[in-house]
C-alpha positions in Angstrom: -61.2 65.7 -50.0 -60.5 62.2 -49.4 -60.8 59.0 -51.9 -63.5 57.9 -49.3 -65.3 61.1 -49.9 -64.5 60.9 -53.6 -65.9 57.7 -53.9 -69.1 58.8 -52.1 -69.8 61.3 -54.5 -68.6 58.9 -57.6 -71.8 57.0 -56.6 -74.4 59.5 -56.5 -76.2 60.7 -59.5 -73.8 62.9 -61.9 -75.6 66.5 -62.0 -73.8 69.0 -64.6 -74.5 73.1 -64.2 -75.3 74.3 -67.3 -73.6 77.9 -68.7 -73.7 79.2 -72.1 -71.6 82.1 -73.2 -73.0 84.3 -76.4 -70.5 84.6 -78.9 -71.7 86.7 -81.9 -69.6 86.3 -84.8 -68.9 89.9 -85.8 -68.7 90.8 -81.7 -67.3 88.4 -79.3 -67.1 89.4 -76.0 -62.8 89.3 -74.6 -61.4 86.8 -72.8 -61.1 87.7 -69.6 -65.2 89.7 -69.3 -66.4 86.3 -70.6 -64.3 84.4 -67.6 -65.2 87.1 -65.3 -69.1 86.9 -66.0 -69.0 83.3 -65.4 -67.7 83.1 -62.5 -70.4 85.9 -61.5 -73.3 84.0 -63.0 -72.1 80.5 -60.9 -72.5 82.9 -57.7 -75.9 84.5 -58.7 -77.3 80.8 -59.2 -76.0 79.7 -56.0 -77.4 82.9 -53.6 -81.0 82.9 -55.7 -84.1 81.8 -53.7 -84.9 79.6 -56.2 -82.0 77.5 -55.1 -82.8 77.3 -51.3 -85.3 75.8 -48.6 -88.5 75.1 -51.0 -87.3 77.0 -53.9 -88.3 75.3 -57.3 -84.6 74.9 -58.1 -83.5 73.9 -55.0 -83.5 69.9 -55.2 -81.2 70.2 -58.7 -78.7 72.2 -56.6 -78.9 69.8 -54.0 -78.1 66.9 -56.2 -75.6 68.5 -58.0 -73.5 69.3 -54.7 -73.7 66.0 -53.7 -71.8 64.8 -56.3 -69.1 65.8 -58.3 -69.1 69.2 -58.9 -69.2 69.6 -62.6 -70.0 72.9 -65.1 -69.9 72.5 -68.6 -70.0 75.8 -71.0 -71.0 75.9 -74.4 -71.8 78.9 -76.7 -74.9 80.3 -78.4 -75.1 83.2 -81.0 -78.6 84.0 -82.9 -81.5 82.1 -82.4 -79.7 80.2 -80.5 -79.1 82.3 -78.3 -82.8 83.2 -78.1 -83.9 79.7 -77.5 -81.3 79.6 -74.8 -82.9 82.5 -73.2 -86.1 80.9 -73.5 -85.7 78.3 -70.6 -85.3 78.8 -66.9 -82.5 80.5 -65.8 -80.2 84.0 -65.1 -78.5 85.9 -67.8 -75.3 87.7 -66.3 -74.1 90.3 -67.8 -70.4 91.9 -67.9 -68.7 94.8 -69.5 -69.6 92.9 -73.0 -69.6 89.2 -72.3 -73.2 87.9 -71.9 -73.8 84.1 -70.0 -76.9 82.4 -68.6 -76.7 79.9 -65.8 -78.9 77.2 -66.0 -80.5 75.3 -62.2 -78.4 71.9 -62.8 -79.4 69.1 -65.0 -78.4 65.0 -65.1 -74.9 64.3 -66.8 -77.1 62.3 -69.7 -80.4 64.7 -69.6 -79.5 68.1 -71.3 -82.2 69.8 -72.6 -82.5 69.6 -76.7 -82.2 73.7 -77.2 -78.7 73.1 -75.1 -77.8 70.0 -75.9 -77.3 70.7 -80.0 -75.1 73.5 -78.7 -71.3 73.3 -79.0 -68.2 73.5 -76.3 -65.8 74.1 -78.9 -65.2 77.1 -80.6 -64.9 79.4 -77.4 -61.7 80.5 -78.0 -61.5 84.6 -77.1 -58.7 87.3 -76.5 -58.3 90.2 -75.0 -57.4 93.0 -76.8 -55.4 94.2 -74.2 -54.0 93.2 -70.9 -56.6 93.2 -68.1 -55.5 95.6 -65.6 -55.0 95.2 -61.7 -58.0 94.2 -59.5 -60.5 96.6 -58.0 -59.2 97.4 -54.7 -61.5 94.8 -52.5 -62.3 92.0 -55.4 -62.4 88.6 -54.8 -59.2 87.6 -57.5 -59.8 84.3 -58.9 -55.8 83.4 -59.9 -55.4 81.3 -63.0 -52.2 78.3 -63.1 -49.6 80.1 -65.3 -48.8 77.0 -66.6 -51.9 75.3 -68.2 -53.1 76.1 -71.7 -56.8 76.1 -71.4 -59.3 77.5 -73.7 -62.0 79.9 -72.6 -64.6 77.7 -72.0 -62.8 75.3 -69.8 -61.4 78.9 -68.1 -64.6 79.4 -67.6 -65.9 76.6 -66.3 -62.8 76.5 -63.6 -63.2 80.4 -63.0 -66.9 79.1 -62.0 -65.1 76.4 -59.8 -63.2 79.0 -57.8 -65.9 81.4 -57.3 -67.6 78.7 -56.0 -65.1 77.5 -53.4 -64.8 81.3 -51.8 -68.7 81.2 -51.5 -68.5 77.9 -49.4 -65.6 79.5 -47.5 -67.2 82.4 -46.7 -69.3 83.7 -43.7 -72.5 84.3 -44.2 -72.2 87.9 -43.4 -69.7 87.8 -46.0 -71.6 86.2 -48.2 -74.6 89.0 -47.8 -72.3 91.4 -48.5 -70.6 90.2 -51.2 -74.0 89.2 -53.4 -75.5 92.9 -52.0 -72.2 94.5 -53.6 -72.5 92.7 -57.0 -70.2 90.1 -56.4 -66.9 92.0 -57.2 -64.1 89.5 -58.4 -61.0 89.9 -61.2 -60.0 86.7 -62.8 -56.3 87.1 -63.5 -53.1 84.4 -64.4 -50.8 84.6 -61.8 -47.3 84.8 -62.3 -44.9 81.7 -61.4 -43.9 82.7 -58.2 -47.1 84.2 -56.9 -48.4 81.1 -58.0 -46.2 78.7 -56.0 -47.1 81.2 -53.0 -50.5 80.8 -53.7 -50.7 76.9 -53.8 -49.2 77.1 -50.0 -51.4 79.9 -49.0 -54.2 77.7 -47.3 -56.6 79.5 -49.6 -59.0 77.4 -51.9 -57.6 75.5 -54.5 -59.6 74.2 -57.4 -58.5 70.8 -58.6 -59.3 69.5 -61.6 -61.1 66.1 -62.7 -59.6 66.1 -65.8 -62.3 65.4 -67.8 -61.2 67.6 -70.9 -58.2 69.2 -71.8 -56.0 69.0 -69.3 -54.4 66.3 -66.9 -56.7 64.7 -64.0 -55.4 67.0 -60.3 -54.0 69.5 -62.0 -54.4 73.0 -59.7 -56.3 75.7 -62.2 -57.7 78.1 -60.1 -56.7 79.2 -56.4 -59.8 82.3 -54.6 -58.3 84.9 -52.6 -61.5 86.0 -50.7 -62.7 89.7 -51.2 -62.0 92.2 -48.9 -65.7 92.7 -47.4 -67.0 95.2 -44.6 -69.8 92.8 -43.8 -70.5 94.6 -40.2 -72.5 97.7 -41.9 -69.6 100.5 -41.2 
């Protein structure tokens, strides 16, 4: 993108997508289902009618893609939870990890039942070490070398799913949504990283907003591995 075009967006309206993960005390969900589900639940938003042509969500997403492109996660556990539930929106589930997207709000005009909600305190593990991709999964490949906690993850997991989805065709696209939007959020290792970053595949770039420096690389989409002609 270009300063011109970063400037361009600078002066629109700041829109923020809302996404709030459930984190129950006694049962968190692990690291990498909570990532994963996020990343899902940014794609679901983005392919529901809602979101298109007259759809009642559609201007929101509209203004929020004209500007920056910003997603903020916070958590919810309890009635909190509930009242999160309560207002427009998709739940996405996981294996565990449960997250609803929200249709995009102003940077300043959160709603009160998310706006008393907190970022911190999303810091998951995984109990064990995620295992390799499903064989045709879109792999979302997290920088090796940036310490981020799972809500920020999250929030740049939802970055790169969004970058394959502008990337793809839309045959792809149908195919992808119709087959559940498989995808693996895994850190890459240094040297598949560096290959990465030269690969000509989407790159997320941060803002640098929170937590880490401002055009640092987080995320980089390898597109799923689609049969989007029917055979």
């Amino acid at each position: 993108m270009s300063s011109n075009e970063t400037d361009v967006r600078d002066e629109k309206p700041q829109f923020v997508l809302p996404l709030v993960v459930r984190i129950e005390k006694a049962e968190p969900p692990a690291r990498t289902d909570a990532l994963e589900t996020a990343a899902r639940a940014v794609l679901t938003i983005l392919a529901d009618e809602r979101a298109h042509g007259d759809g009642e969500w559609a201007q929101a997403m509209t203004d929020w893609q004209d500007a920056r492109i910003r997603k903020v996660v916070r958590r919810a556990r309890g009635s909190e939870w509930r009242r999160a539930e309560a207002l427009p929106g998709i739940t996405v589930t996981g294996e565990a990890a449960e997250v609803r997207v929200f249709p995009p709000v102003p940077l300043d005009g959160w709603p009160k039942e998310l706006a008393k909600l907190q970022v911190s305190g999303t810091d998951l593990e995984d109990p064990a070490a995620p295992g390799a991709p499903r064989p045709g999964a879109a792999v979302l490949w997290l920088n090796p070398d940036l310490d981020m906690s799972a809500g920020k993850a999250m929030a740049q997991a939802g970055h790169g799913a969004q970058l394959a989805w502008w990337e793809m065709a839309e045959a792809d696209r149908k195919a992808w949504r119709e087959a559940g939007f498989p995808l693996a959020v895994r850190t890459a290792d240094p040297a598949r990283w560096a290959e990465l970053t030269t690969s000509g595949l989407p790159v997320v770039r941060d803002a640098g907003f929170t937590e880490i420096a401002p055009g640092s690389c987080t995320v980089v989409s390898e597109f799923p591995v689609l049969l989007s002609n029917g055979d």
